[in-house]
C-alpha positions in Angstrom: -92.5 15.1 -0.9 -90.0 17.4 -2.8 -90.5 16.6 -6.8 -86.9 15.3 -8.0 -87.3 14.4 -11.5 -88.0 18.1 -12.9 -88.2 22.3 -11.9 -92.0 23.5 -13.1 -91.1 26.8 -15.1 -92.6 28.7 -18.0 -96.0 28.4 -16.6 -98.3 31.2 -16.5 -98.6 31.9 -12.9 -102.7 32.4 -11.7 -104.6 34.9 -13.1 -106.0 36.4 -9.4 -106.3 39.1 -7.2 -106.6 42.1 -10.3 -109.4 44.4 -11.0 -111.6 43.1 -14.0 -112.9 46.6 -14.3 -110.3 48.8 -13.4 -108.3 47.1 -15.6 -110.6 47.2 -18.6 -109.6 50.5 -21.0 -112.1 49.9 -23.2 -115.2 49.0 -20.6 -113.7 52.0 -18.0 -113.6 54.5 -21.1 -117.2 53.7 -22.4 -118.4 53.9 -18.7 -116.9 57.6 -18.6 -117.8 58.6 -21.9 -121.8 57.6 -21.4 -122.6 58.5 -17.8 -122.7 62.4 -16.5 -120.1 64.0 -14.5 -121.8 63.8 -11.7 -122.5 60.2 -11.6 -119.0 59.3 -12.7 -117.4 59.6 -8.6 -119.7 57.2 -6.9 -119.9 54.8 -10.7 -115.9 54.3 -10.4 -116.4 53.4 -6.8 -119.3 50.8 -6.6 -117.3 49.3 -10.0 -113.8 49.4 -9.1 -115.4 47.5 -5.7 -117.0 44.9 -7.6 -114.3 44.4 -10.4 -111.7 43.7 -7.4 -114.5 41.5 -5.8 -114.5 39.3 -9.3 -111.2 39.2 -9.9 -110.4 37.7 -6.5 -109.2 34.1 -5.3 -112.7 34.2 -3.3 -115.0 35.0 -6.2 -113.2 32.3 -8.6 -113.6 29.9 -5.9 -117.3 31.1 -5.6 -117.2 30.4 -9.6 -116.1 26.9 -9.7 -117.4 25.0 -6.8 -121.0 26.5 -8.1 -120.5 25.2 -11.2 -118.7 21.7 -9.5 -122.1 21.3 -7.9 -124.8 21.7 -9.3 -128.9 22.1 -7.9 -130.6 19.1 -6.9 -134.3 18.9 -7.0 -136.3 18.1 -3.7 -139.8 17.5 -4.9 -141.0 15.6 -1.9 -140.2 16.1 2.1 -139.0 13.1 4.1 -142.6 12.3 5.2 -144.0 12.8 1.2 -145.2 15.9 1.5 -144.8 18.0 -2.1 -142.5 20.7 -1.7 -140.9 21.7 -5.1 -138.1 22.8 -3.9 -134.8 23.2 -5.5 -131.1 23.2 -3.4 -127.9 25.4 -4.4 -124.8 25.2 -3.3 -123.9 28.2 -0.7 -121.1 29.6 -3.4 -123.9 29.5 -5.9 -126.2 32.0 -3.2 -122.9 34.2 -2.8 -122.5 34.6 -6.0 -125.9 35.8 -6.6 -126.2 37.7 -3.4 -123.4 39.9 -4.4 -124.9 40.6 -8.0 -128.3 41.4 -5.4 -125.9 43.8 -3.4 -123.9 45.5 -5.6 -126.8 46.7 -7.8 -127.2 44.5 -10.5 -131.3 44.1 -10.6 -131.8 48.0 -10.0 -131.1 49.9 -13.0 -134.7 51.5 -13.8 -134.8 54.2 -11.2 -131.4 55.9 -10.6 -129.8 58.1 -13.2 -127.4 56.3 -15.6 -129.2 53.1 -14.0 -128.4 51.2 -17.3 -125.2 51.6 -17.9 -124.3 51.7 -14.4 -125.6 48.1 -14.1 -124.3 46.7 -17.4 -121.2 47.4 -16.8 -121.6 45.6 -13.0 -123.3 42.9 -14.9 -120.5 42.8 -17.7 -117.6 42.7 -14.8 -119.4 40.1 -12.3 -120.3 37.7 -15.1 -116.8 37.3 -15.7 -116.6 35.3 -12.1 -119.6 33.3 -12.9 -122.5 33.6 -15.5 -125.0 31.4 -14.1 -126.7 33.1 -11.6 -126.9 35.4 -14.1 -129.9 34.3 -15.2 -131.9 35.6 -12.4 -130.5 38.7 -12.2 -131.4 39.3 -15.8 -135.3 38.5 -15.2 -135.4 40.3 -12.6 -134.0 43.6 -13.7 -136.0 42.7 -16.8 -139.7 42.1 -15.3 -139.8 45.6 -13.9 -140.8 47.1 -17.4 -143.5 44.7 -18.1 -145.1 45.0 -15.1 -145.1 48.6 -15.4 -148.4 48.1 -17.9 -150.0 47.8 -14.7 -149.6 50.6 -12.1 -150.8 48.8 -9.2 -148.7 45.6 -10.0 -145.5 47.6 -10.6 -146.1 49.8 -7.5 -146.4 46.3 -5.2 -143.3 44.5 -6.7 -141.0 47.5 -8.1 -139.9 48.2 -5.1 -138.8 44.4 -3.9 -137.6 43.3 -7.7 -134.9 46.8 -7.6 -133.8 46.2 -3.8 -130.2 45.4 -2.9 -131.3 42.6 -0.6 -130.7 38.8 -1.1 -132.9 36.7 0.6 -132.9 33.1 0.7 -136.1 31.0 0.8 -140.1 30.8 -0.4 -141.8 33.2 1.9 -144.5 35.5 0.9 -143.5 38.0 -1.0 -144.8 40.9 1.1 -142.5 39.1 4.0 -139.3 39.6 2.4 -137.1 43.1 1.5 -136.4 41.8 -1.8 -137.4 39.2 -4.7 -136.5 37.2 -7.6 -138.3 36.7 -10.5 -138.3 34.3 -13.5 -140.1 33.4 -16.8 -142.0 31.2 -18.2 -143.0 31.6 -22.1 -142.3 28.3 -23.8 -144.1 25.2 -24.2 -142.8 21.7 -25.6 -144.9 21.8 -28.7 -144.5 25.4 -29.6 -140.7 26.8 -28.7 -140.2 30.3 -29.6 -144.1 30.1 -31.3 -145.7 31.0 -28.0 -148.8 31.9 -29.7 -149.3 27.8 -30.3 -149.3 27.5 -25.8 -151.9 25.7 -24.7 -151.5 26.4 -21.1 -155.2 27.7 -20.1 -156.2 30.8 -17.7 -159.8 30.6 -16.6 -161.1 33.8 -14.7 -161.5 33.7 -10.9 -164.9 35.6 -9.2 -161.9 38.1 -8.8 -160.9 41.1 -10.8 -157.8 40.2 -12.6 -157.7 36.4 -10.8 -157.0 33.4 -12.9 -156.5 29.5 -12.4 -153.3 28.5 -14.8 -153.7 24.8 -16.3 -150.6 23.6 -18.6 -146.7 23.5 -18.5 -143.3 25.3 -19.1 -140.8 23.8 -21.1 -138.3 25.8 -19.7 -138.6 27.4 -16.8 -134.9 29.0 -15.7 -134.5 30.0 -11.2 -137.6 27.4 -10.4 -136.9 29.1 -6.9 -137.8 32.7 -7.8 -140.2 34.4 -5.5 -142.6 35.0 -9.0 -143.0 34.5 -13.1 -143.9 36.2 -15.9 -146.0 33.6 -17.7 -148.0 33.4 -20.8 -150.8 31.8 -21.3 -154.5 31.3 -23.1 -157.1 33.2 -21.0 -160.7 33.6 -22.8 -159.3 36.5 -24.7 -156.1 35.5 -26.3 -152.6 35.1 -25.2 -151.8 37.0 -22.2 -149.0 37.5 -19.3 -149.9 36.8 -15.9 -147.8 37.1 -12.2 -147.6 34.0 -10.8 -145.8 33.9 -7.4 -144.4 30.8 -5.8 -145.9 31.2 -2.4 -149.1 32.8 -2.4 -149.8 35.9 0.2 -151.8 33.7 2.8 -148.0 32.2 3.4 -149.6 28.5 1.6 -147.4 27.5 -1.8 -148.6 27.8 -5.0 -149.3 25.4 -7.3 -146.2 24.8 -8.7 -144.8 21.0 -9.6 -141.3 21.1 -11.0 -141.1 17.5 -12.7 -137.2 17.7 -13.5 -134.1 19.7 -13.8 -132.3 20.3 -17.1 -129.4 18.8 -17.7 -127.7 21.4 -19.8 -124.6 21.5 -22.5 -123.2 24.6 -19.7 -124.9 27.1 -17.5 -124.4 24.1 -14.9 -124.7 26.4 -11.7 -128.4 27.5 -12.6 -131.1 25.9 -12.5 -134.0 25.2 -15.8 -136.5 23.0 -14.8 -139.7 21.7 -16.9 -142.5 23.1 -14.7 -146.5 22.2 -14.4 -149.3 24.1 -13.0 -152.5 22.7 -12.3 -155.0 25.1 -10.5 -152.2 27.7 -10.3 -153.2 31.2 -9.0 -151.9 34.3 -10.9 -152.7 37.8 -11.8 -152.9 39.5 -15.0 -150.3 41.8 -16.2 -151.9 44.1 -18.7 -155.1 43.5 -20.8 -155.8 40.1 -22.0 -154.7 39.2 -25.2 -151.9 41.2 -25.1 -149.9 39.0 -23.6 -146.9 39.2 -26.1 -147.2 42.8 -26.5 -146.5 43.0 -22.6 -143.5 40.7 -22.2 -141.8 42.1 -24.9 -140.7 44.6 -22.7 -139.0 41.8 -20.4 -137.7 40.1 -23.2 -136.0 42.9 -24.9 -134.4 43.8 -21.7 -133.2 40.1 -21.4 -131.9 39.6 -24.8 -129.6 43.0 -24.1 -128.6 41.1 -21.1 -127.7 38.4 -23.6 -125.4 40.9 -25.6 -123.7 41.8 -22.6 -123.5 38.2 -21.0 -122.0 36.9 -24.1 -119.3 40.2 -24.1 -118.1 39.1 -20.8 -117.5 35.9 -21.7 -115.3 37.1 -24.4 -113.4 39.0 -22.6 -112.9 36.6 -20.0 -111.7 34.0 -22.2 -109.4 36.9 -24.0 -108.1 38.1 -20.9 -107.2 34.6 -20.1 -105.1 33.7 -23.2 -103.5 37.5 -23.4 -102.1 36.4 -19.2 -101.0 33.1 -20.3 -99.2 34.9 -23.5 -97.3 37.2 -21.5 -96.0 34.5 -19.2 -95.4 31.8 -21.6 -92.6 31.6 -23.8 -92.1 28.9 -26.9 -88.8 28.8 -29.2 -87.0 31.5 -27.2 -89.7 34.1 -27.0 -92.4 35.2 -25.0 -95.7 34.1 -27.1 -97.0 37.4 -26.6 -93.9 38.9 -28.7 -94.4 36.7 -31.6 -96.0 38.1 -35.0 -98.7 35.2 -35.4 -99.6 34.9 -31.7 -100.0 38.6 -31.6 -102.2 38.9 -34.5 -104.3 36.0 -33.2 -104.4 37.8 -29.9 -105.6 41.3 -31.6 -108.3 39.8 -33.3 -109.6 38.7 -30.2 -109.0 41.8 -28.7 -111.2 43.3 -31.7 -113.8 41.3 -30.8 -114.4 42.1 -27.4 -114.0 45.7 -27.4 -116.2 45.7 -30.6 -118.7 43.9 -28.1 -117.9 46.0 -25.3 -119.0 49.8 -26.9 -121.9 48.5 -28.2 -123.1 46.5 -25.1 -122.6 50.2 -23.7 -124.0 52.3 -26.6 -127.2 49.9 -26.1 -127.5 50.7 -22.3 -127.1 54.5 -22.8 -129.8 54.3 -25.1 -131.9 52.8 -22.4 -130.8 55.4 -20.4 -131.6 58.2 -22.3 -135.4 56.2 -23.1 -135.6 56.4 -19.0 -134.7 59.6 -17.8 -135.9 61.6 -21.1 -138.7 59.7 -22.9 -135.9 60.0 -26.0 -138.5 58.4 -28.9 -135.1 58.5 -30.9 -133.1 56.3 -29.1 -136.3 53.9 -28.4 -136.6 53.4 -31.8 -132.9 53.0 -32.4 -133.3 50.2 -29.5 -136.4 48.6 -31.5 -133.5 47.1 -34.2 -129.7 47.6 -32.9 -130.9 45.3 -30.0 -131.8 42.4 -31.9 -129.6 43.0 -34.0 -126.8 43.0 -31.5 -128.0 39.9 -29.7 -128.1 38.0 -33.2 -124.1 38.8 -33.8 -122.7 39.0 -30.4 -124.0 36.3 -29.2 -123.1 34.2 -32.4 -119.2 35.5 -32.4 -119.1 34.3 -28.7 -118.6 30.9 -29.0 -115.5 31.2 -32.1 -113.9 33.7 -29.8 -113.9 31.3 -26.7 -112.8 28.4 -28.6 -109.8 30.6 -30.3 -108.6 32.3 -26.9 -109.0 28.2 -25.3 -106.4 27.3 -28.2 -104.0 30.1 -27.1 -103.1 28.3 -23.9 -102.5 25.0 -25.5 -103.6 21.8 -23.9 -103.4 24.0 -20.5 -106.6 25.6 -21.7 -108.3 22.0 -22.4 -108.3 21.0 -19.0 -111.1 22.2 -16.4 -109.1 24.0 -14.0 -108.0 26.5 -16.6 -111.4 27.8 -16.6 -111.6 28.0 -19.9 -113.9 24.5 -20.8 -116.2 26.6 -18.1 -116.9 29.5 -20.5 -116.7 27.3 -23.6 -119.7 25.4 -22.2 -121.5 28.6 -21.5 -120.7 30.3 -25.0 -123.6 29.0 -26.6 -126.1 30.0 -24.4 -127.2 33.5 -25.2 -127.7 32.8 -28.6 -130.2 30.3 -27.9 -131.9 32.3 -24.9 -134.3 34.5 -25.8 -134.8 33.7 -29.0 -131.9 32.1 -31.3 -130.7 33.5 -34.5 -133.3 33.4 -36.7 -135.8 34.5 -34.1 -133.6 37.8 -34.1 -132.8 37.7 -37.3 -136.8 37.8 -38.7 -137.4 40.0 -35.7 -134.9 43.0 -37.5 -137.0 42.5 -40.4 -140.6 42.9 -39.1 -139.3 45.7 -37.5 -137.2 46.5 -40.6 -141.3 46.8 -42.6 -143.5 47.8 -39.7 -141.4 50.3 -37.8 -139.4 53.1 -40.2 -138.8 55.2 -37.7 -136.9 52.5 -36.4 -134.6 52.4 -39.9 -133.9 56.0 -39.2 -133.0 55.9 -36.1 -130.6 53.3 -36.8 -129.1 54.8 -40.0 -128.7 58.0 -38.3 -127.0 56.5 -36.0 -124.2 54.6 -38.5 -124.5 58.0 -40.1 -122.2 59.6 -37.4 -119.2 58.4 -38.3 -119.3 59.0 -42.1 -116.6 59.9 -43.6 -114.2 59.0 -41.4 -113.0 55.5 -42.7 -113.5 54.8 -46.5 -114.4 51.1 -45.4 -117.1 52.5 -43.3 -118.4 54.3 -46.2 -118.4 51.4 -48.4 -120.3 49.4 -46.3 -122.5 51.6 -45.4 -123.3 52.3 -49.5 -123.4 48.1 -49.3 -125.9 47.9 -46.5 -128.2 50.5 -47.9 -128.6 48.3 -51.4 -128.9 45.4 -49.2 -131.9 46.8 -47.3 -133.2 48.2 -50.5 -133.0 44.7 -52.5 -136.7 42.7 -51.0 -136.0 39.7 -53.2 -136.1 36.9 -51.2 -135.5 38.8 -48.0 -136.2 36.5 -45.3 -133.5 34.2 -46.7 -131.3 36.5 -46.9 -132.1 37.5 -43.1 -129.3 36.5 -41.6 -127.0 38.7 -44.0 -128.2 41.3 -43.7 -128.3 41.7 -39.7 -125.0 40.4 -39.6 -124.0 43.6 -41.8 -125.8 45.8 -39.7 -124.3 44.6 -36.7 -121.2 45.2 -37.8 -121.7 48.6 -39.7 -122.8 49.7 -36.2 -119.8 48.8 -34.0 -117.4 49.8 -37.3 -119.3 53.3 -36.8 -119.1 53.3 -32.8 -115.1 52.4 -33.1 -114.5 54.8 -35.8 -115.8 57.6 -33.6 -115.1 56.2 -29.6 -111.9 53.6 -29.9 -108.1 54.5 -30.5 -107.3 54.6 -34.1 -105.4 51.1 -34.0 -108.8 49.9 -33.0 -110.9 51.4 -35.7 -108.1 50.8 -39.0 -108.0 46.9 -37.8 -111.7 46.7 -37.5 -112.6 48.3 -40.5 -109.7 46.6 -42.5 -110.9 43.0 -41.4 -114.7 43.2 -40.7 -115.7 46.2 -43.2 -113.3 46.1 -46.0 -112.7 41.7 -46.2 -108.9 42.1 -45.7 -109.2 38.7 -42.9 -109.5 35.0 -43.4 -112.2 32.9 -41.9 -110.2 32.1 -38.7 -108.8 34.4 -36.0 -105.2 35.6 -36.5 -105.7 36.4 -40.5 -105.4 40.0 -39.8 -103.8 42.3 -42.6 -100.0 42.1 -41.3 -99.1 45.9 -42.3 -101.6 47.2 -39.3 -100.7 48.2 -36.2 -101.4 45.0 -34.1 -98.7 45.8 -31.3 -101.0 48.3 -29.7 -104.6 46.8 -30.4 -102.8 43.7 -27.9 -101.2 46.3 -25.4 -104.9 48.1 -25.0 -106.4 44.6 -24.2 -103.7 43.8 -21.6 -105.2 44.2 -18.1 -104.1 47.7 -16.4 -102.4 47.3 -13.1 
């Protein structure tokens, strides 16, 4: 029936059909700027292909009825029979067999692998984030098992393939696998070394029987874990697959699913093995020392998980800002809109060069054995994930306010990404993990602290606010009075002297003098939109603004 009581108008029309990497400046420029010549042909293919793919009617729709239905967990057959088993929703298995597809779990052995694949992972998140949660694990398991030749040269192949297959199968039956983690225990959290789950030795080299539980245990239907436990040596990692090679399933009870703040689409289950078959990874004892690898790899995925959100949720309220108009302009066109807008903007492309500086240091770890850029990795990546991760959720929440009460309401999208803001920082360790992680790295590791100062050291003299922070960061790393305190501090300061440095020397001046103004040299409130008036905020919105 026609409506007769009133004409809908000054409504943003739907943000669909547009290319979320294509239309990216500052994402398509790092991508250029870090990858070869060579490379840079087939890159701006396989992303402009997968930015079109997320910014499509199909891929949102993908997005939200994954999300609007979430896994349910079969633990018995109809005739009682224990099968474990958990069931998605088929736009949750599309989702994640494009990531599969397009790349997104094979970045260690192709040139420019990592940056390549972060800035997939970067432009796919933005259609959904929580399948990315096996993608990350599984790009991420490939290091650790590395320790172990034999290991690495069985699974590498099937962990980096661009096939998605459904279903618990051997692993030897299928062209490509999943894989999740399990390091966390209900009485110890982030203190793995208090796990009490148990490995007792089989007859068999390198054979254990795992006894204990998972607190957390993220993609219950991954084809195998990297797990810690307690063997007769210490603390050590193990692979343990969900269906053993004889085709028979592991012993592997998932009690109950999660029922989590956000991150609806994915399941985290509590998990219990009793009698559970795995395989050491590495030497026992060293269990930490060889999922560190995994971890660090996952808490970069974090960084860059937490940047697409961002510029999602920015993207979002710049749309809605060029289509809506309030007191006879459009809101995009007024002075405190636009300077709420910019500081957004400075956020995610702040995010967005170092999310890419980070993977091109991966890169150059990869294909050279650079020792300098490892050790540069050792703190800017904590580091990172510490402050990304935290500005995430402040960013979402201002860029939900920009649309009103139209950004309050679910089919906005917007409550979708709020939900999922806090998740990174919490994954993978939460802030003060990072944050005391920068510091025993900070006194074990100086080659690490030169790396990293060399690195801010690029862009010296070219800002004064730079400078000065720089000069400030160096008395706070020098001052050891009560340092651990004083953690968080002084990694927030380093996260930010490292994008002021990588914006000073990559991003458009506009970029770089509002940065530096607000986040180096204290000219900005506490809020968003309490940028200094006098700079140039016209153009720091227009390079943020999606490019047709």
């Amino acid at each position: 029936m026609a409506a007769t009581t009133h004409t809908v108008s000054n409504q943003a029309p739907p943000l669909v059909g547009y290319d979320v990497y294509g239309g990216d400046r500052a994402l398509t420029e790092g991508v250029e700027r870090h990858l070869a010549p060579e490379l840079l042909e087939q890159a701006r293919q396989e992303l402009g292909d997968l930015g079109r793919a997320a910014g499509s009617a199909q891929a949102q729709d993908w997005g939200a009825q994954a999300n609007g239905n979430p896994p349910v967990l079969r633990t018995h057959d109809r005739y009682g029979h224990r099968i474990d088993e958990v069931e998605f929703h088929p736009a949750y298995h599309r989702v994640l067999g494009k990531a599969v597809t397009s790349g997104l779990t094979d970045a260690w052995g192709r040139p420019g692998g990592h940056v390549r694949r972060a800035a997939g992972f970067f432009v796919w998140s933005q259609a959904e984030a929580g399948h990315a949660c096996p993608v990350s694990m599984t790009h991420a398991a490939v290091p650790a098992l590395r320790v172990d030749p034999e290991l690495a040269a069985e699974w590498e192949p099937r962990l980096t393939s661009h096939v998605y297959e459904v279903g618990l199968r051997p692993a030897a039956e299928k062209a490509g696998v999943l894989f999740g983690m399990g390091m966390t225990e209900k009485q110890g959290g982030s203190d793995v070394r208090a796990n009490t789950t148990a490995a007792k030795p089989l007859d068999a080299a390198g054979e254990y029987l795992l006894t204990g539980h998972k607190w957390f245990c993220s993609a219950p239907m991954s084809d195998g874990f990297l797990v810690l436990a307690q063997a007769p040596g210490g603390l050590s990692c193990f692979l343990l697959p969900r269906v053993l090679p004889d085709g028979t399933r592991n012993a592997f009870a998932v009690q109950r699913l999660k029922d989590k703040l956000g991150n609806k689409s994915n399941a985290s289950a509590e998990v219990e093995f009793d009698g559970t078959w795995a395989r050491l990874v590495g030497e026992e004892g060293r269990g930490v020392r060889t999922i560190i690898e995994m971890v660090a790899a996952t808490r970069l995925d974090c960084v860059i998980g937490s940047a697409a959100l961002v510029r999602q949720a920015l993207t979002q309220a710049v749309h809605h800002a060029e289509h809506r108009s309030a007191f006879g302009a459009k809101l995009i066109d007024q002075p405190l809109m636009r300077n709420v807008l910019a500081d957004l903007a400075l956020e995610s492309e702040a995010a967005t060069v170092l999310m890419l500086r980070l993977a091109a240091a991966y890169d150059a770890v990869q294909d050279s054995g650079d020792e300098q850029e490892r050790a540069f990795l050792r703190l800017a990546v904590p580091a990172a994930k510490y402050w990304v991760t935290k500005r995430c959720t402040p960013a979402v929440v201002e860029a939900l306010e920009c649309l009103g009460g139209n950004g309050y309401v679910e089919e906005s999208g917007l409550p979708r990404l709020l939900r999922e803001s806090p998740l990174n920082s919490i994954w993978e360790g939460s802030g003060n993990v990072q944050a005391l992680d920068v510091l025993r790295a900070l006194q074990r590791e100086p080659q690490a602290l030169n790396a990293f100062l060399q690195e801010i050291g690029r862009a010296r003299g070219a800002d004064h606010r730079l400078d000065a922070a720089i000069k400030d960061l160096f008395t706070e790393l020098a001052d050891l009075t009560g340092l651990e305190a004083r953690a968080r501090r002084v990694v927030e300061r380093m996260a930010l002297v490292l994008q002021g440095s990588l914006l000073v020397r990559w991003a458009p001046a506009q970029v770089a003098d509002a940065f530096c103004a607000s986040r180096l040299g204290g000219d900005w409130g506490t809020a968003f939109g309490t940028l200094p008036h006098t700079l140039d905020l016209r153009s720091v919105v227009e390079r943020a603004r999606i490019v047709n």
